[in-house]
DOKOLMAR-119520 format. One record per atom (N, C-alpha, C): residue in three letters; x, y, z. Coordinates in steps of 0.2 Angstrom, whole numbers, plus 5000, padded with zeros to 4 digits. Example, Ala and Ser with C-alpha at 12.3 -4.5 7.8 and 13.67 -1.06 7.14 Angstrom:
ALA506649725039
ALA506249785039
ALA506649845039
SER506449895035
SER506849955036
SER506450005039
//
This chain:
UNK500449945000
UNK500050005000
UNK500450065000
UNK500450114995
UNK500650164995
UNK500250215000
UNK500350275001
UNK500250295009
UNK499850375004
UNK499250355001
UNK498950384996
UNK498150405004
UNK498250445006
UNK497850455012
UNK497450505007
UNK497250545002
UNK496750574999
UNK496450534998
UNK496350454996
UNK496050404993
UNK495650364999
UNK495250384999
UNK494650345004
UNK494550285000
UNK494650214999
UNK494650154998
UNK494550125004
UNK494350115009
UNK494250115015
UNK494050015015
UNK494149985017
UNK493649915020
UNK493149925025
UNK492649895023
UNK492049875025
UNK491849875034
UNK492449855037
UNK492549865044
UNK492249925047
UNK492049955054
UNK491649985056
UNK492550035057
UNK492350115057
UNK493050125058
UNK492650195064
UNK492650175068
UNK492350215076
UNK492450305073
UNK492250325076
UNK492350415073
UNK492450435082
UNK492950415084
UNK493150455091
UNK493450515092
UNK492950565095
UNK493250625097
UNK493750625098
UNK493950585103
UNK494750585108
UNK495150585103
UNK495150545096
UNK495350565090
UNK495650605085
UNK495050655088
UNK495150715083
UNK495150785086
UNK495350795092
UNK495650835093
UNK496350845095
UNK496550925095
UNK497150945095
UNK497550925102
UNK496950925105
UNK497450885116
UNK497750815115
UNK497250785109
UNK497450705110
UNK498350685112
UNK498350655114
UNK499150625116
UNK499450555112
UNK499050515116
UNK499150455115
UNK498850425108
UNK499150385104
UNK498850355097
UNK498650315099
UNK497950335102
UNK497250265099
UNK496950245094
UNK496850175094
UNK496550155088
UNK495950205087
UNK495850205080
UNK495150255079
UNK495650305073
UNK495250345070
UNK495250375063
UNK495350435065
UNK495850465063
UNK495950535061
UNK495950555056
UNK496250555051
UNK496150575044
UNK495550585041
UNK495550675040
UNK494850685037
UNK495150675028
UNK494350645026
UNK494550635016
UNK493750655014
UNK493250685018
UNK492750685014
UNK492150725018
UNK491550735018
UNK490950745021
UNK490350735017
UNK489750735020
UNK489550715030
UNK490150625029
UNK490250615032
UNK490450525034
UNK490250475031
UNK490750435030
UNK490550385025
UNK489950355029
UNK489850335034
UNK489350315039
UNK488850305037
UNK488650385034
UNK487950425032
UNK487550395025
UNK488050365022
UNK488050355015
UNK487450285014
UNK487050285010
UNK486850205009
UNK486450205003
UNK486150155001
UNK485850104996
UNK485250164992
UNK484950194999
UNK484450224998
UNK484550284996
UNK485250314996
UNK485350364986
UNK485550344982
UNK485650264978
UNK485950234974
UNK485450284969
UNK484950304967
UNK484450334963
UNK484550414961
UNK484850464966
UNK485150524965
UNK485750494961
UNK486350434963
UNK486950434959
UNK486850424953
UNK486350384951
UNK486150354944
UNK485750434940
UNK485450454943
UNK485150554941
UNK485750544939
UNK486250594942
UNK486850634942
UNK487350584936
UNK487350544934
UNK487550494930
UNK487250514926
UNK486750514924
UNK486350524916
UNK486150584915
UNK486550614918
UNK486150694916
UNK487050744916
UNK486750814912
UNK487450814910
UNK487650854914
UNK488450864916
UNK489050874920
UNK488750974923
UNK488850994928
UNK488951054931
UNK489251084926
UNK489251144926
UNK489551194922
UNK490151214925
UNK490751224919
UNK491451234922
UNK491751204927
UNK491451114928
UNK491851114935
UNK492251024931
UNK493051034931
UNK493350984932
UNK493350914932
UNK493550884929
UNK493350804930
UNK494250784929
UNK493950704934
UNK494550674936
UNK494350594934
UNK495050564937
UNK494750484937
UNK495150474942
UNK494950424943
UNK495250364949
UNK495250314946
UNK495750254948
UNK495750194945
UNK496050154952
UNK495950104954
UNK496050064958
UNK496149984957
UNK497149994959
UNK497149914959
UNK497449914965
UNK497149844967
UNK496849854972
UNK497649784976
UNK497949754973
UNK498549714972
UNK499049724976
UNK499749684982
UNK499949714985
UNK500449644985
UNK501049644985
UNK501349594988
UNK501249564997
UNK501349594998
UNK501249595007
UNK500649655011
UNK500349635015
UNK499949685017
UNK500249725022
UNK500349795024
UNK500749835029
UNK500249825033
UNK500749835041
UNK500349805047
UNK499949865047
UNK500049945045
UNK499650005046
UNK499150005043
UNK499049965037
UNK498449975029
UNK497949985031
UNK497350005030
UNK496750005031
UNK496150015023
UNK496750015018
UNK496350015012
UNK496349945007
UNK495849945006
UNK495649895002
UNK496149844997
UNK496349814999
UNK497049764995
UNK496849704996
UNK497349674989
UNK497449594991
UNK498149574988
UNK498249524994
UNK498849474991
UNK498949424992
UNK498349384987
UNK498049314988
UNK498149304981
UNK498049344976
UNK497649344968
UNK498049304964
UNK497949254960
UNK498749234955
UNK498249264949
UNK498849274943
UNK498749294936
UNK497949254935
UNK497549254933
UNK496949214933
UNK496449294937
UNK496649284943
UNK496249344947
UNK496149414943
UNK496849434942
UNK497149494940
UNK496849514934
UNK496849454929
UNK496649474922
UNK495749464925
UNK495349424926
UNK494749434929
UNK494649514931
UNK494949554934
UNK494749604938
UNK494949674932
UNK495549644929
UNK495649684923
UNK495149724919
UNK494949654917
UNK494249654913
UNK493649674914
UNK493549674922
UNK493049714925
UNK493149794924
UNK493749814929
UNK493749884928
UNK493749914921
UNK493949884915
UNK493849924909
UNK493349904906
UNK493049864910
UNK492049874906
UNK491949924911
UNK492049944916
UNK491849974921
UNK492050054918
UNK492650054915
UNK492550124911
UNK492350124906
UNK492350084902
UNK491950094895
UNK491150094896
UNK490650084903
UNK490150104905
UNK490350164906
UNK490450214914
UNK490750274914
UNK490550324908
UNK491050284904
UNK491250354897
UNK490650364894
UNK490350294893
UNK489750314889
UNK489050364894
UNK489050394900
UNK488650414903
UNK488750494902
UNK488150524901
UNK487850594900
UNK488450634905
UNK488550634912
UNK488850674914
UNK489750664912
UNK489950644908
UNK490550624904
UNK490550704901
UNK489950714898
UNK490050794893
UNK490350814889
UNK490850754887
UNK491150784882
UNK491950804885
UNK492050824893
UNK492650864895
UNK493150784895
UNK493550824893
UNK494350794894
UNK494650774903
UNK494850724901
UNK495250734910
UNK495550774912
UNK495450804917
UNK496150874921
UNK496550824924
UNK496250764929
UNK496750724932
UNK496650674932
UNK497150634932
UNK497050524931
UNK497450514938
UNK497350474941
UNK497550434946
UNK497550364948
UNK498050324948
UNK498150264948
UNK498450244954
UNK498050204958
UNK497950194966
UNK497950134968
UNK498150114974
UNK497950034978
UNK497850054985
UNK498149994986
UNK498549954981
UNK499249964981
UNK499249924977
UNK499949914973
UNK499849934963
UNK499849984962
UNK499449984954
UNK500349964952
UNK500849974956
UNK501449944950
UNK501749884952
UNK501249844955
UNK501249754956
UNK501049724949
UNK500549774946
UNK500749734938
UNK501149714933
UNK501349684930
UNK501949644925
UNK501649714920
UNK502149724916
UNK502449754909
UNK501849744904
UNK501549674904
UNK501249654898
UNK500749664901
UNK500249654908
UNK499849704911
UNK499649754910
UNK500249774912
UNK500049864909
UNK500049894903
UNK500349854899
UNK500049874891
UNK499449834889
UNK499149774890
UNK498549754890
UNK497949824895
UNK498149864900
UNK497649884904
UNK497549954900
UNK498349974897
UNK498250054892
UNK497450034887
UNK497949974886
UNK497549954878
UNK496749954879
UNK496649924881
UNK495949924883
UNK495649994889
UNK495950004891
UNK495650094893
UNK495550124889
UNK495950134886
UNK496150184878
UNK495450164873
UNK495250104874
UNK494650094870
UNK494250144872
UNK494050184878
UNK493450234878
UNK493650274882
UNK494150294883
UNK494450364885
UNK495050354883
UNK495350434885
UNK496150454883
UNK496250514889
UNK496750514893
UNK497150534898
UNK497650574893
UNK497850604888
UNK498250634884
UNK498250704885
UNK497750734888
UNK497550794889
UNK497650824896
UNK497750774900
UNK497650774907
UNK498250824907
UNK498450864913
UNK498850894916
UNK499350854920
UNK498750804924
UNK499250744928
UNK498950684928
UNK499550634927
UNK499350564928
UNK499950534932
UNK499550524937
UNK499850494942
UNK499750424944
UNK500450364945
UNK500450324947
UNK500850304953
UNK500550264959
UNK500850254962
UNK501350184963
UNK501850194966
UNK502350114966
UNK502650094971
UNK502750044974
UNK502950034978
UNK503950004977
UNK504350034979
UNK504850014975
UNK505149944974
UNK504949904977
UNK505549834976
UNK504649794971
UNK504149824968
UNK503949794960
UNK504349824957
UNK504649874956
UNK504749894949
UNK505449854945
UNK505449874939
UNK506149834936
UNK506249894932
UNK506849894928
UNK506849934925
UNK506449944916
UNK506449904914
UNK505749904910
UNK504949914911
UNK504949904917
UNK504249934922
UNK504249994921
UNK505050044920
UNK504950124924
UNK504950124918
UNK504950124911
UNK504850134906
UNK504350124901
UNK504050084905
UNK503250064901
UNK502950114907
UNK503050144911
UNK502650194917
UNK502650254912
UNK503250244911
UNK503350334908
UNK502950324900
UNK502850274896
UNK502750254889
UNK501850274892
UNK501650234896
UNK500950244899
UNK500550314899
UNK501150364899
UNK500950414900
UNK500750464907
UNK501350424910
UNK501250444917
UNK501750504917
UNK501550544924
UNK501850614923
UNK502050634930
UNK501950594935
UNK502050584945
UNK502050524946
UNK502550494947
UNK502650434949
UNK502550464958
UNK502150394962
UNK502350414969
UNK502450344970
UNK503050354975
UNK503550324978
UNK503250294984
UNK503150244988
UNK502950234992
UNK503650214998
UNK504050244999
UNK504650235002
UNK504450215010
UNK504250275013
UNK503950275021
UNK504450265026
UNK504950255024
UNK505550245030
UNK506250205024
UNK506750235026
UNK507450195025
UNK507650155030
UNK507450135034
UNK507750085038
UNK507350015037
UNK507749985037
UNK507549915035
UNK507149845039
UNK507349865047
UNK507149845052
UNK506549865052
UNK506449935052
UNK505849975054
UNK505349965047
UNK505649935044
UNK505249925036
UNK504849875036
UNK505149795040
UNK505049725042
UNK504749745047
UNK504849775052
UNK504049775057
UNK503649785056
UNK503449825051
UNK502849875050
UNK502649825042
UNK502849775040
UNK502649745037
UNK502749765028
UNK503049805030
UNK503049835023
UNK503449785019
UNK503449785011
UNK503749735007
UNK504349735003
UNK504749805003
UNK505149825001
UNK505849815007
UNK506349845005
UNK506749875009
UNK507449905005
UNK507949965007
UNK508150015007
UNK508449984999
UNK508949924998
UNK509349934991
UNK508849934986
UNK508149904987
UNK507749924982
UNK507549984979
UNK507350014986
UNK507150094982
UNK507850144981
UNK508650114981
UNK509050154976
UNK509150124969
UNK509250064971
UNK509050024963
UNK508350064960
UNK507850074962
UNK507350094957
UNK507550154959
UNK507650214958
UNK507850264962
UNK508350294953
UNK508650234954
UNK509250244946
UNK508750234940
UNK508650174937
UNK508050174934
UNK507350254932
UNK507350254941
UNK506650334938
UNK507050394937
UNK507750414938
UNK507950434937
UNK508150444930
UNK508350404926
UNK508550414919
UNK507950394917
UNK507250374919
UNK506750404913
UNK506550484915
UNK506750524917
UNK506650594919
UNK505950604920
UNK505650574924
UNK504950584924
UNK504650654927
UNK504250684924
UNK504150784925
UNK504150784933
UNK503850734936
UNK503750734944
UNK503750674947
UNK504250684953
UNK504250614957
UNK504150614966
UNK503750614969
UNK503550614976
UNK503750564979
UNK504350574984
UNK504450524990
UNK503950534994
UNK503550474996
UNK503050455004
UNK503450455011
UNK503450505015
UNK503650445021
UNK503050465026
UNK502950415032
UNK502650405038
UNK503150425044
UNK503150485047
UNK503250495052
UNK502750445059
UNK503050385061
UNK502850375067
UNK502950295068
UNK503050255062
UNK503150205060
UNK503350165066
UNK503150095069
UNK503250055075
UNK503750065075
UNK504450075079
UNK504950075081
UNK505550135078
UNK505150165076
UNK505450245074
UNK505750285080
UNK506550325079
UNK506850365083
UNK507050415080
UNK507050465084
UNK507550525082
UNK507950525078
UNK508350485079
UNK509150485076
UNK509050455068
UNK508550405070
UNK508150365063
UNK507950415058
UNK507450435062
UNK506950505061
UNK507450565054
UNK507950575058
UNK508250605054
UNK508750585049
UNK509050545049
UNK509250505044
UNK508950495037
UNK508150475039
UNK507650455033
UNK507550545031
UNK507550585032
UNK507450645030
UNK508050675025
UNK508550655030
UNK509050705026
UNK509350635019
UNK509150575019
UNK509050525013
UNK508650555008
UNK508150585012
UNK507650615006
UNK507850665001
UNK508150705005
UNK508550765003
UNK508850744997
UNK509250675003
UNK509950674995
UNK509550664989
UNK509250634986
UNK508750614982
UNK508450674978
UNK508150694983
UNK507850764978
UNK507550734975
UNK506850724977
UNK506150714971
UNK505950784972
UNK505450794966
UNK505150854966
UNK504650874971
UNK504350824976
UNK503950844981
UNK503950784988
UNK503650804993
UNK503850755000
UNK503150735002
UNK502650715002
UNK502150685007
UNK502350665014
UNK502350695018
UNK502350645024
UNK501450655029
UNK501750585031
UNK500950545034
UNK500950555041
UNK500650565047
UNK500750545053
UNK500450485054
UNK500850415059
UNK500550385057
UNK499750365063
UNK499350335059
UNK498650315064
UNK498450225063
UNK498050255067
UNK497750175069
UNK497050155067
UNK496950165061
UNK496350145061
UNK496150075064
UNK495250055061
UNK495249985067
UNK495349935064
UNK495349935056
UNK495549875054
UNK496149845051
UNK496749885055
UNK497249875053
UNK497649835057
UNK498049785057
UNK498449755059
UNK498649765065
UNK499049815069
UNK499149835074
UNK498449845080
UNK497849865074
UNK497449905077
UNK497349825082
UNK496949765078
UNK496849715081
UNK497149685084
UNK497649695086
UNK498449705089
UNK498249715096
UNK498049765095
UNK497849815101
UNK497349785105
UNK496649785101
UNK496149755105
UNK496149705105
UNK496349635102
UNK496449595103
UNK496649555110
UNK497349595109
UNK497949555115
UNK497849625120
UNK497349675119
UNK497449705126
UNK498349755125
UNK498549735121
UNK499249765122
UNK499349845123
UNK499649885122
UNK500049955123
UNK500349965115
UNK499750035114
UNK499850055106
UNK500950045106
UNK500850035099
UNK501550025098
UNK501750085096
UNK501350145093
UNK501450205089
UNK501650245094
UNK502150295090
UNK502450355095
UNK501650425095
UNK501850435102
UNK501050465101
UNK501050535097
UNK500650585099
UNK500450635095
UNK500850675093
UNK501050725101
UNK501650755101
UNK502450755096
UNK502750685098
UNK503050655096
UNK503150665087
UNK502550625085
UNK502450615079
UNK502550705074
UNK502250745080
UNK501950825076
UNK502750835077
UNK502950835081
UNK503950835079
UNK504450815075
UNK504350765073
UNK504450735070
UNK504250765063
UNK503650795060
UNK503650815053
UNK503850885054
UNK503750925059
UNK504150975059
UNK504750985060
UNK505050945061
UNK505950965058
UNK506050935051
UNK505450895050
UNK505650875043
UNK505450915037
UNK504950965042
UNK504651035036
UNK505351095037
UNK505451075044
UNK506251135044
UNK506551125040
UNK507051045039
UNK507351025036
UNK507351025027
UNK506751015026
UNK506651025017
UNK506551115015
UNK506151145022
UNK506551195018
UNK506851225017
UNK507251225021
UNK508251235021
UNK508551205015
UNK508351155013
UNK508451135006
UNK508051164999
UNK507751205002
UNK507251234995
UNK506751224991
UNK506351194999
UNK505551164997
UNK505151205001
UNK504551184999
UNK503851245000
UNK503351225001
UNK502951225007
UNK502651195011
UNK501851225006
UNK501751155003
UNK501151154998
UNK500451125001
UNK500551115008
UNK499951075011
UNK500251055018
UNK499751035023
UNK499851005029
UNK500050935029
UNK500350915023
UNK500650835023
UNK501250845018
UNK501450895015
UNK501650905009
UNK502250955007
UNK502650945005
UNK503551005004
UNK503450994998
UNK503351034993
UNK503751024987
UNK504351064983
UNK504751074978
UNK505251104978
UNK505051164973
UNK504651134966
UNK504351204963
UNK503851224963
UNK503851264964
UNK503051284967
UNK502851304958
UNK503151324953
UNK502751324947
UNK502451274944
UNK502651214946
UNK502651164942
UNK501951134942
UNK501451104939
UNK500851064942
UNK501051004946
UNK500751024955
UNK501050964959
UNK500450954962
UNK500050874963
UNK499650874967
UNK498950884964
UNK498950894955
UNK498250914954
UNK497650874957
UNK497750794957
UNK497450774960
UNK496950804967
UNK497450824972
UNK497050854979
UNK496950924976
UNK497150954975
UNK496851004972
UNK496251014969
UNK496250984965
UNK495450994962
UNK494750954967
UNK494950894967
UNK494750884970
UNK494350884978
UNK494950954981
UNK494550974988
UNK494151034983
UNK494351054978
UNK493951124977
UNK493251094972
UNK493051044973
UNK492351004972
UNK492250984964
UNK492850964963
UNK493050934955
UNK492450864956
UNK492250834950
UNK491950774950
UNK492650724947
UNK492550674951
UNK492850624951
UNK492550544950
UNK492550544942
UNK492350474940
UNK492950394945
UNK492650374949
UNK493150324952
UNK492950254953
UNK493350224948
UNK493350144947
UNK493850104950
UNK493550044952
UNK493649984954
UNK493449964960
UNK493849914965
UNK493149874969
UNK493349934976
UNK492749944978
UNK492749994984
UNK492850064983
UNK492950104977
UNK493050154974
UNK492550204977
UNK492850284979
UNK492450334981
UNK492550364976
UNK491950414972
UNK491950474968
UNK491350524971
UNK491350574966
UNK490950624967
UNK490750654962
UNK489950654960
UNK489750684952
UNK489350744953
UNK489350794950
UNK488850844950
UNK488550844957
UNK489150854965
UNK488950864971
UNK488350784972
UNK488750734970
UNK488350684974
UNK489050624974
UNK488750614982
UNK489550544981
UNK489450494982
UNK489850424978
UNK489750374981
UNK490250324981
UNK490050254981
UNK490550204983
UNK490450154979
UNK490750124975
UNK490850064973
UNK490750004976
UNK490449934974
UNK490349874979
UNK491349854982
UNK491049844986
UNK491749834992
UNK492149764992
UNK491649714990
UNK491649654989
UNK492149634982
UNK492649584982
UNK492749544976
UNK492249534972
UNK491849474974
UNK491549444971
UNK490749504967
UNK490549534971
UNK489949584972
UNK490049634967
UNK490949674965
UNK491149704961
UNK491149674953
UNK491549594956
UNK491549594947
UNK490949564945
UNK490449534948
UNK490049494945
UNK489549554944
UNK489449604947
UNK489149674944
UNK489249684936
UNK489849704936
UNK490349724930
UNK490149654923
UNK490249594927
UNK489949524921
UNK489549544919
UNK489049574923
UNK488249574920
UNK488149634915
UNK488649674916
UNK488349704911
UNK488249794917
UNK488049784921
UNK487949844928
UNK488749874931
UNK488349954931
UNK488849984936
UNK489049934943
UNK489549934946
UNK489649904951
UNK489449954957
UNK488949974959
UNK488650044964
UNK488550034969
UNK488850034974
UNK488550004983
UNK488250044988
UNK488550124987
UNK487950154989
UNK488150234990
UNK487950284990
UNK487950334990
UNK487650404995
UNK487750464992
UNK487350514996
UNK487350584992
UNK486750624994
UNK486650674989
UNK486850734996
UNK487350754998
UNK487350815003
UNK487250865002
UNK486850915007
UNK486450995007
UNK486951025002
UNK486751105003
UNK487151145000
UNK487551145006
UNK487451165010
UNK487851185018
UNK488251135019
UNK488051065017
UNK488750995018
UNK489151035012
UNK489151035008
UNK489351045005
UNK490051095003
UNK489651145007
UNK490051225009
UNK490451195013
UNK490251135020
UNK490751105024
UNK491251075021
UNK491251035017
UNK491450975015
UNK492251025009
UNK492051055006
UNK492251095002
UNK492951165008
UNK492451175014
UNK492951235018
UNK493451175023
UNK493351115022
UNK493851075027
UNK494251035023
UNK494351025018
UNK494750995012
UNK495151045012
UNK495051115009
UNK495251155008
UNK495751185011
UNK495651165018
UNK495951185023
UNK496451155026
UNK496451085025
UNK496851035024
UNK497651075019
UNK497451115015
UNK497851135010
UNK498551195014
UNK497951235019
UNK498451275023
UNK498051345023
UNK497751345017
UNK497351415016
UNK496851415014
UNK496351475016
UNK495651485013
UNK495551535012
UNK495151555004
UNK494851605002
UNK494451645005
UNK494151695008
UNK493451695010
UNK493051725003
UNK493351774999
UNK493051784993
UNK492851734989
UNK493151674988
UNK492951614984
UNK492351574987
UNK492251564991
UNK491751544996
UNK491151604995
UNK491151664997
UNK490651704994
UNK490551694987
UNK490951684982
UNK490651694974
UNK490151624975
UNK490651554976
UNK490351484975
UNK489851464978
UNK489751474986
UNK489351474988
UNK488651524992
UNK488851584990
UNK488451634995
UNK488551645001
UNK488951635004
UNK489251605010
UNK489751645014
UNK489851715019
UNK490351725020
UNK490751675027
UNK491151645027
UNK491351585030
UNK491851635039
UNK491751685038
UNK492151715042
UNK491551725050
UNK490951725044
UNK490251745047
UNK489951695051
UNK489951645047
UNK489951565048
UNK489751535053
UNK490751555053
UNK491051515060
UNK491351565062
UNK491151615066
UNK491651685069
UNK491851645075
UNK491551605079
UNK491751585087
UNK492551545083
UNK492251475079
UNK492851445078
UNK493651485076
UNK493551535071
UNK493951565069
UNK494451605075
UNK493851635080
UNK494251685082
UNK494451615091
UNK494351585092
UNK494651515094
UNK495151505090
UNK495151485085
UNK495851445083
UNK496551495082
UNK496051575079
UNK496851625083
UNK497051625088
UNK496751625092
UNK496851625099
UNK497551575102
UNK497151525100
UNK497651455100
UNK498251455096
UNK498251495091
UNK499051515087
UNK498951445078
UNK498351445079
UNK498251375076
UNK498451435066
UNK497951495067
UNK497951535060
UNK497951585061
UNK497951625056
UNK498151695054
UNK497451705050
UNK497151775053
UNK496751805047
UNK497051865045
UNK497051885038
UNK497151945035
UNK496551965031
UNK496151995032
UNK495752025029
UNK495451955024
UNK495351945018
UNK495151895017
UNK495451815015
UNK495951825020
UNK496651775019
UNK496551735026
UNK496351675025
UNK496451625031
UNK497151565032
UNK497551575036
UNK498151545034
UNK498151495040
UNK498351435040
UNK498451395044
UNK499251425045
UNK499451415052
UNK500151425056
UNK500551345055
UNK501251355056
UNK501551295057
UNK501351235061
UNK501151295067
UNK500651235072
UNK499951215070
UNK499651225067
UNK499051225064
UNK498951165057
UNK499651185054
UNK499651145047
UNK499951075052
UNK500151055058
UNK500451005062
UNK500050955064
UNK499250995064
UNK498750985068
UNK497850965064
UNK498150985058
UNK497651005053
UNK497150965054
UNK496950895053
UNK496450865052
UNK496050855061
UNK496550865066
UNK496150885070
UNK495650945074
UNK496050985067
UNK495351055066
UNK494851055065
UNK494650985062
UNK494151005057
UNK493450985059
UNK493450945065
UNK492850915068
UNK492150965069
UNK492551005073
UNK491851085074
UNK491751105069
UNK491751095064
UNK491351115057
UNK490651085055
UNK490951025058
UNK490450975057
UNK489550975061
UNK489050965057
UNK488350965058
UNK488350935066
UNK487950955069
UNK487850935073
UNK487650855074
UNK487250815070
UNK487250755067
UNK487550725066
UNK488350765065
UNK488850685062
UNK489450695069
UNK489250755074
UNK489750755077
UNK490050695080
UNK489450655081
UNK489550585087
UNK489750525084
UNK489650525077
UNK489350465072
UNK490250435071
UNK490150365070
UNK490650325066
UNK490850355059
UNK491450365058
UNK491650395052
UNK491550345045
UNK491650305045
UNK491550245039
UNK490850215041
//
């Protein structure tokens, strides 16, 4: 699993929506979900708007607003003990080409639906998973058959994620032939002990071996992932895997803090055997990315988000989150898949078998959905957004009617207070300690209704 935390692919597991969670005091990493990716809560979502998604499907596209894709495979050599997202590593060649199959009826449905409109892709996305667990002849097999009802050639970004001990070096060259333009790297640590704890499937000579290979295919953009907080992570580790990063120079930094969801390996770890989180808690962790935000910028990178350094800031980096916090529709395929069409969202069957046997028949693979107010909406759109580090209030008055300052005046003039942001007239800035802190800002936005509720 690459550490693609915009990507809500979530399994089917109940994943608790605990306050203690999500705020700014928390200490200790408890099992339970931090990471905000969406609004009202997946929770909220069910069968009984499958009928608005199918509207919004057949009818055509919003005016002026963006479209994306998603593609999900969903494939992994080993599962990471932190994952929480939808993988398998059971499937032999027999599987793979089965699910192939699916996902590109799965888009050759799609394309052909009213809300398509005619617009070209802004952004493509290639997610797990493990999307470069597939063979060479795979991947041109998956062009081949995509390319039969769409074209990604227009896109601004095509993004693939990798994990480095798949690649070979005729992989990094069919990636770039694919027409990829961000390769992300799912690196998450250079120590190799700390690699084998946490389950991961690589280790360090691999990602310089692939390191050389993406290297000489010059790809426009390359993002190292790390996880600040990884079971058995120190200081001295800490800083090492940073200043490794540095040496490297990829064009942008993701780092993850890390959390426990409940269906993740350690989580059931935890409640099972009663044990003591093995995660460094909160504080810790928020340290740990802020020397690493010190550190890249001393090197000549620019803090492009609350998880994210990048080093040009002219370059297109990220269009994926970008657009899509700022309410882009996101056509998104395969099993367990989240999109969003013309302000309604939904989910893909989550199930193997329930996925493809949808797609055999002939049927979207649809499991279940939600039509959200204007006001979710305005939410859903001011906390994403915010995720980024900043917010307009004039864009929020044009898009939604809406002065956000007016909103939420308690919250706003609370989180100054706290040193959390800066207002300037109509400039809302997240602070160092704020962008530290981010996703545990965002809870009191939230309706009164989802304050309590189960997040997934």
């Amino acid at each position: 699993m690459n550490s693609v935390q915009l990507l809500p692919i979530f399994l089917t597991i109940d994943l608790a929506y605990l306050n203690s969670s999500m705020t700014t005091e928390s200490t200790k990493t408890e099992v339970g979900s931090y990471f905000i990716s969406n609004y009202p809560p997946y929770s909220q979502w069910g069968d009984e708007d499958l009928p608005e998604v199918l509207q919004a499907m057949a009818s055509p596209p919003q005016a002026n607003t963006p479209l994306g894709l998603y593609v999900h495979i969903p494939f992994c050599r080993k599962r990471c003990k932190f994952c929480y997202f939808r993988v398998y590593t059971d499937k032999n060649a027999g599987d793979i080409e089965r699910y192939m199959a699916a996902l590109s009826k799965e888009i050759e449905l799609v394309s052909q639906q009213p809300v398509m409109g005619g617009r070209q892709f802004r952004f493509v996305y290639f997610g797990g998973g493990t999307p470069s667990y597939i063979s060479v002849k795979q991947l041109a097999r998956l062009k081949e058959r995509l390319q039969a009802s769409i074209s990604w050639d227009k896109a601004e970004e095509v993004t693939f994620e990798c994990e480095p001990g798949t690649l070979q070096e005729s992989k990094v060259h069919a990636l770039k032939e694919f027409g990829v333009t961000r390769l992300s790297l799912g690196i998450e640590n250079f120590n190799d002990e700390i690699l084998r704890e946490n389950g991961r499937a690589h280790e360090s000579p691999e990602v310089y071996q692939a390191w050389e290979w993406i290297e000489a295919a010059d790809f426009p953009n390359v993002n190292i992932d790390l996880i600040a907080g990884m079971v058995g992570e120190t200081w001295d580790n800490w800083k090492e895997n940073v200043k490794k990063t540095i040496e490297l120079s990829p064009e942008s930094v993701p780092i993850y803090q890390m959390e426990l969801p409940f269906n993740t390996v350690y989580s059931q770890d935890i409640l099972g055997e009663k044990i003591e989180t093995p995660v460094a808690d909160w504080p810790l962790k928020r340290d740990w990315v802020n020397y690493a935000f010190d550190e890249l910028a001393a090197a000549g990178y620019s803090t492009s988000s609350a998880y994210t350094m990048i080093k040009d800031t002219s370059k297109v980096s990220f269009s994926y989150r970008d657009n899509l916090f700022g309410g882009a529709d996101l056509i998104a395929t395969g099993v367990a898949s989240v999109g969003h069409i013309s302000g309604v969202h939904y989910q893909n069957n989550a199930e193997w078998a329930g996925y493809l046997e949808s797609l055999e028949e002939g049927e979207l693979p649809l499991w279940r959905g939600l039509k959200p107010t204007p006001h979710q909406l305005l939410i859903r759109e001011t906390i994403l957004l915010m995720k980024r580090g900043y917010l307009n209030v004039d864009y929020f008055r044009h898009k939604f009617g809406v002065d956000i300052l007016e909103e939420w005046s308690d919250v706003w003039q609370q989180y100054v207070e706290e040193g959390m942001l800066t207002i300037e007239g109509d400039d809302i800035r997240l602070t160092r300690q704020g962008l530290l802190v981010a996703d545990g800002l965002l809870h009191v936005f939230f309706e009164p209704q989802h304050q309590d509720v189960r997040y997934t």
